[in-house]
C-alpha positions as CSV (number, residue, x, y, z in Angstrom):
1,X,-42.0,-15.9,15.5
2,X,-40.5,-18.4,13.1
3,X,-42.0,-16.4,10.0
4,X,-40.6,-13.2,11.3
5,X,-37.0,-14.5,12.1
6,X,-37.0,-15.8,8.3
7,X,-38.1,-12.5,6.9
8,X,-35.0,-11.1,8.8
9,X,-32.8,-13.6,7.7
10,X,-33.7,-13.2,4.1
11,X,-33.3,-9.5,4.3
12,X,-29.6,-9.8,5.8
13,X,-28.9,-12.4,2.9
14,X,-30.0,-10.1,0.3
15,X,-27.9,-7.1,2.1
16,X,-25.0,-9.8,2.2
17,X,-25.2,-10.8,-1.3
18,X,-25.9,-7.1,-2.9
19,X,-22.6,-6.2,-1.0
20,X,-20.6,-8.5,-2.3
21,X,-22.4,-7.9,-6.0
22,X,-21.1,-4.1,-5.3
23,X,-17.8,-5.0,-4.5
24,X,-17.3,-7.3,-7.7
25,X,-18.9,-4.5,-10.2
26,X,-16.2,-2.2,-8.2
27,X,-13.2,-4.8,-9.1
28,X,-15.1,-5.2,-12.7
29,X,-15.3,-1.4,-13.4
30,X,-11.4,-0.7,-12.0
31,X,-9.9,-3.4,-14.3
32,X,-12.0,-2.2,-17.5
33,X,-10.2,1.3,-16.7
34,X,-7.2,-0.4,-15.9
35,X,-7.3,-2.4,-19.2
36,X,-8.6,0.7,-21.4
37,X,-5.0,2.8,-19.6
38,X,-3.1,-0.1,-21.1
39,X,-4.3,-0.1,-24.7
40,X,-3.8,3.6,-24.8
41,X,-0.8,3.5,-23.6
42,X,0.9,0.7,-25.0
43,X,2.1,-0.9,-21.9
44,X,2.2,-4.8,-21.6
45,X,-1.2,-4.9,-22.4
46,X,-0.9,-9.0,-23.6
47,X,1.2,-9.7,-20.4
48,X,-1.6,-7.6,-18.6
49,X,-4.5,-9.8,-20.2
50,X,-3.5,-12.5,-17.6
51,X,-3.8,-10.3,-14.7
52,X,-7.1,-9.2,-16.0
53,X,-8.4,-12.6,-16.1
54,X,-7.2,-13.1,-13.0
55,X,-9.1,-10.7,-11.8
56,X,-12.4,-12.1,-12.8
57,X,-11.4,-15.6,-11.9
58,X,-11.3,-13.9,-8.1
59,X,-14.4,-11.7,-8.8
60,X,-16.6,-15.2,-9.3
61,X,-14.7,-16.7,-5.8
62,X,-15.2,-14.0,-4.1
63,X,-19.0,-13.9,-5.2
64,X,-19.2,-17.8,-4.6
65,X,-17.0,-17.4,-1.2
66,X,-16.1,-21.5,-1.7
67,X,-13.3,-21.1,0.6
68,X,-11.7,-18.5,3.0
69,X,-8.1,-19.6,3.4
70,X,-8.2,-19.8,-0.5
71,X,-10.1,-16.5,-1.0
72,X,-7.6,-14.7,0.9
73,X,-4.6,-16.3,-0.6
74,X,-5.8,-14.9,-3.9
75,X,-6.8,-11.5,-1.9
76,X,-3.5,-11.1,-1.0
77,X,-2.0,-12.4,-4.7
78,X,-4.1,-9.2,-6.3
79,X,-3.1,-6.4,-3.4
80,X,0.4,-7.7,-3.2
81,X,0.1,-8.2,0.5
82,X,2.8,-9.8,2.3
83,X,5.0,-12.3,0.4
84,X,3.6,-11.7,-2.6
85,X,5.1,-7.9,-3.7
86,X,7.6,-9.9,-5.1
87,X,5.6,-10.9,-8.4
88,X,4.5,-7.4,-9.5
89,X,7.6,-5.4,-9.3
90,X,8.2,-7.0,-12.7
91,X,5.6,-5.6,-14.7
92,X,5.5,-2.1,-12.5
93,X,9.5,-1.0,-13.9
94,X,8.0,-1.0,-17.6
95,X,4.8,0.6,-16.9
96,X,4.0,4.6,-18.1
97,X,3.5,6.6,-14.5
98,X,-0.2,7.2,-15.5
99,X,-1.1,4.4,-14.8
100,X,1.1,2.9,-12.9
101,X,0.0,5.4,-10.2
102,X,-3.8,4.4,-11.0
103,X,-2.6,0.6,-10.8
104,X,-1.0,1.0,-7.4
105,X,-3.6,3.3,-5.9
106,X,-7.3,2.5,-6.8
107,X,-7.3,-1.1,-9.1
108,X,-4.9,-3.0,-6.2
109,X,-6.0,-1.1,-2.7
110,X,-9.6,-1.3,-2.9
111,X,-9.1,-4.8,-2.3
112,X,-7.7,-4.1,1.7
113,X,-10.6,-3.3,3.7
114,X,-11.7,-7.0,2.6
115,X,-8.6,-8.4,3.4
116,X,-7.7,-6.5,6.4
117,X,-11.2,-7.0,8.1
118,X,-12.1,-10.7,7.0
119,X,-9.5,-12.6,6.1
120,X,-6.4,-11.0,8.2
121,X,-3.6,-13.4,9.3
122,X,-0.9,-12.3,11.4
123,X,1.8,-15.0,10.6
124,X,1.4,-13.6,6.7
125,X,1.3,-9.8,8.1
126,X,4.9,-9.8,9.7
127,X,6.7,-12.0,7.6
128,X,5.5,-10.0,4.5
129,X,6.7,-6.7,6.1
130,X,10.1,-8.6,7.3
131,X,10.8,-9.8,4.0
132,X,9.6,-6.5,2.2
133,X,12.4,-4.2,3.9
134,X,14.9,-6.8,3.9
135,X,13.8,-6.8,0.1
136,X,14.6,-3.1,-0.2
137,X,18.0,-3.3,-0.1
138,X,18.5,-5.0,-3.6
139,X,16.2,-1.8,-5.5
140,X,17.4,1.1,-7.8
141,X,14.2,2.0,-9.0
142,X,11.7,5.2,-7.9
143,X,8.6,2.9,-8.6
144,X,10.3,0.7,-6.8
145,X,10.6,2.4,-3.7
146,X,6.7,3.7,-4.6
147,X,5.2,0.4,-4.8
148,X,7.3,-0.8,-1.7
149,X,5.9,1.8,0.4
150,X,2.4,1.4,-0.7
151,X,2.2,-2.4,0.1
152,X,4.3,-2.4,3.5
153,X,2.1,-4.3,5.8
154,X,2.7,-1.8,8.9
155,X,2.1,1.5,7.0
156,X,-1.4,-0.2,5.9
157,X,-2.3,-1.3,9.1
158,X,-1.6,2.2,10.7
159,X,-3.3,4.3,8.5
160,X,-6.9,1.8,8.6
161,X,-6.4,2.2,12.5
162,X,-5.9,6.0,12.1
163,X,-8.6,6.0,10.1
164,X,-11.7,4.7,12.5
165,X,-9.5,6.7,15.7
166,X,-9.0,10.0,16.9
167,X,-5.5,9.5,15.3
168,X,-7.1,10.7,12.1
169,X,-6.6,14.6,13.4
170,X,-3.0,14.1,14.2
171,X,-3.1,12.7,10.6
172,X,-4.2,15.9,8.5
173,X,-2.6,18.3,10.8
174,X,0.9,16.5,9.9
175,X,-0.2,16.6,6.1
176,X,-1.0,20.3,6.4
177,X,2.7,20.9,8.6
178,X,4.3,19.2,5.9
179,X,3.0,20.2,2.8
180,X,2.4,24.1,3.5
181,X,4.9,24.7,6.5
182,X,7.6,23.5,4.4
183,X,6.8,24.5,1.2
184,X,6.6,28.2,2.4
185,X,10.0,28.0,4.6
186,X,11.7,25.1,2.6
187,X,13.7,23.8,5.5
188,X,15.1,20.7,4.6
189,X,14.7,22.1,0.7
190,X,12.0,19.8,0.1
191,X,11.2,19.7,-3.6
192,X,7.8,18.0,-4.9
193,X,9.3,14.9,-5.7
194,X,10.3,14.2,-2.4
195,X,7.4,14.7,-0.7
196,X,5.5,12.4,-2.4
197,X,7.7,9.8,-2.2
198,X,8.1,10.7,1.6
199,X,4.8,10.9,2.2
200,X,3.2,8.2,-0.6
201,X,-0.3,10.1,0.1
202,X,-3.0,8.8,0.6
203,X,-1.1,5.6,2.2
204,X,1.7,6.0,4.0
205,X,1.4,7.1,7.6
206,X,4.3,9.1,9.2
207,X,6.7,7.8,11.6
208,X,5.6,10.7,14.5
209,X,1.9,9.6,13.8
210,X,2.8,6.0,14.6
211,X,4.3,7.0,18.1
212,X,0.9,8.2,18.9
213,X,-0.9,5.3,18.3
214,X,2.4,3.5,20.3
215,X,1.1,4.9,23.2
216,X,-2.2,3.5,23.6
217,X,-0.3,-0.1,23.3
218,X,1.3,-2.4,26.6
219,X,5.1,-2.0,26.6
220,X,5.9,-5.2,24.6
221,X,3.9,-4.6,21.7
222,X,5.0,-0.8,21.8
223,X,8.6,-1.8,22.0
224,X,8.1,-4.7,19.0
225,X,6.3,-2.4,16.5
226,X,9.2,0.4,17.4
227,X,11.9,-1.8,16.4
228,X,9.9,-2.8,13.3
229,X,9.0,0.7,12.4
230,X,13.0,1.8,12.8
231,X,14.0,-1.4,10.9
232,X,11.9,0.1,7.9
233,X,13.2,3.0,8.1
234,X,17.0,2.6,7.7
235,X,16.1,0.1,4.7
236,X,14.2,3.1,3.1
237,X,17.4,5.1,4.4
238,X,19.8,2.9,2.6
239,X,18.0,2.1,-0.3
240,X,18.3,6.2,-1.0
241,X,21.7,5.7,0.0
242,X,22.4,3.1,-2.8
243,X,20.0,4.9,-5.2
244,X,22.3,7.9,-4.6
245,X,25.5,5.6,-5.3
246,X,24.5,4.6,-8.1
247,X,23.4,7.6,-10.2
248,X,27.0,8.6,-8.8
249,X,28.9,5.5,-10.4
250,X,26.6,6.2,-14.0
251,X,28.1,9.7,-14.4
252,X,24.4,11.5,-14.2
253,X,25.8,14.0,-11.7
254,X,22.5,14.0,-9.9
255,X,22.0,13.2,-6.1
256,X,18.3,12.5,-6.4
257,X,16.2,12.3,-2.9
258,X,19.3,14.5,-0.7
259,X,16.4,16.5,1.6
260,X,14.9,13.1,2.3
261,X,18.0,11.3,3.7
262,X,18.8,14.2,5.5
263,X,14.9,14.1,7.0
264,X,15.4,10.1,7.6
265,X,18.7,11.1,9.1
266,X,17.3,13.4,11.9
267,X,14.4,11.4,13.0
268,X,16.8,7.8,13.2
């Protein structure tokens, strides 16, 4: 009995260590891409040779796993998560929208599932999302307002629930409403633009889709994540406002984003 329950154990600390081997050579083969984008196109690449060696300094903790409190404060440093969008939107404004858009979306998000499953911290969720749409109101820029959406704690949460829930169906139906039903009747004049921004696929999860998971939740919890998912909303809401504003004041002529307040403006 004793040799059998060791031959299991070693097994499942093979299958633990190979997992965590996979998930480093992941983060290793994302930043080489990452790093190759930068070269090419010119883009901070010396400022960006810190972040890289960042990187590897949390590939080795993450393989050593020393400590979890300190593995997911540096989890959290590399996704942006919570308090700490602050220290990227520096480096984002300057960079080319190639990859920019791979930086945000596949070398920063693969990184969540670890985070969100392992090493997730409540106190650190909400006052991330607080600060992040309290944030919003002192933002001009499009990647701005991109990057922002990406990393707000709430929409992240929602769409991994929606993802392992019968939510999911509600999920591409509203993608398919959206994209084709609109494009074809162009109600609220939706132009490309717009709905990606609106919609910031793959991560962003509507503000219908939430009520549905709303439901399923007691009436405290249904009323706090209401008010929270309102409270981003006019911050996204005024920070096209202000966007709008100034483009106005700089003598571009352009409104920029006008079907998407008007969208915002229905649903608040």
């Amino acid at each position: 009995l004793f040799y059998f329950f060791y031959f299991f154990m070693c097994i499942f600390m093979m299958l633990f260590f190979l997992n965590m081997l996979i998930w480093w050579v992941m983060m290793f083969f994302l930043n080489i891409i990452f790093m190759m984008l930068l070269m090419f196109c010119g883009d901070l690449y010396f400022s960006m040779l810190l972040y890289y060696f960042f990187q590897e300094m949390l590939g080795f903790l993450f393989l050593l796993n020393i400590n979890f409190f300190f593995l997911m404060l540096f989890l959290m440093m590399k996704l942006g998560f919570g308090f700490f969008f602050m220290m990227y939107l520096f480096l984002l404004k300057n960079m080319k929208w190639v990859v920019f858009m791979f930086f945000v979306y596949l070398s920063k998000l693969i990184y969540f599932p670890i985070l969100m499953y392992f090493f997730v911290n409540w106190d650190l969720f909400f006052l991330g999302y607080v600060l992040l749409n309290l944030f919003q109101f002192m933002l001009y820029n499009e990647k701005d307002l991109i990057y922002l959406n990406s990393m707000e704690s709430l929409n992240l949460y929602f769409f991994i629930e929606n993802l392992v829930s019968l939510d999911l169906i509600y999920l591409i139906y509203f993608y398919y409403f959206l994209v084709f039903w609109f494009f074809d009747y162009n109600i609220f004049f939706f132009n490309l633009t717009d709905l990606v921004i609106l919609l910031n696929l793959p991560i962003n999860v509507i503000f219908f889709l939430k009520m549905f998971f709303l439901l399923s939740l007691n009436y405290f919890w249904e009323f706090f994540f209401l008010l929270l998912m309102i409270l981003g909303m006019m911050s996204q809401l005024l920070f096209l406002l202000k966007l709008n504003i100034y483009l106005v004041y700089n003598l571009k002529k352009e409104i920029k984003f006008f079907s998407m307040m008007n969208f915002l403006m229905l649903i608040l």
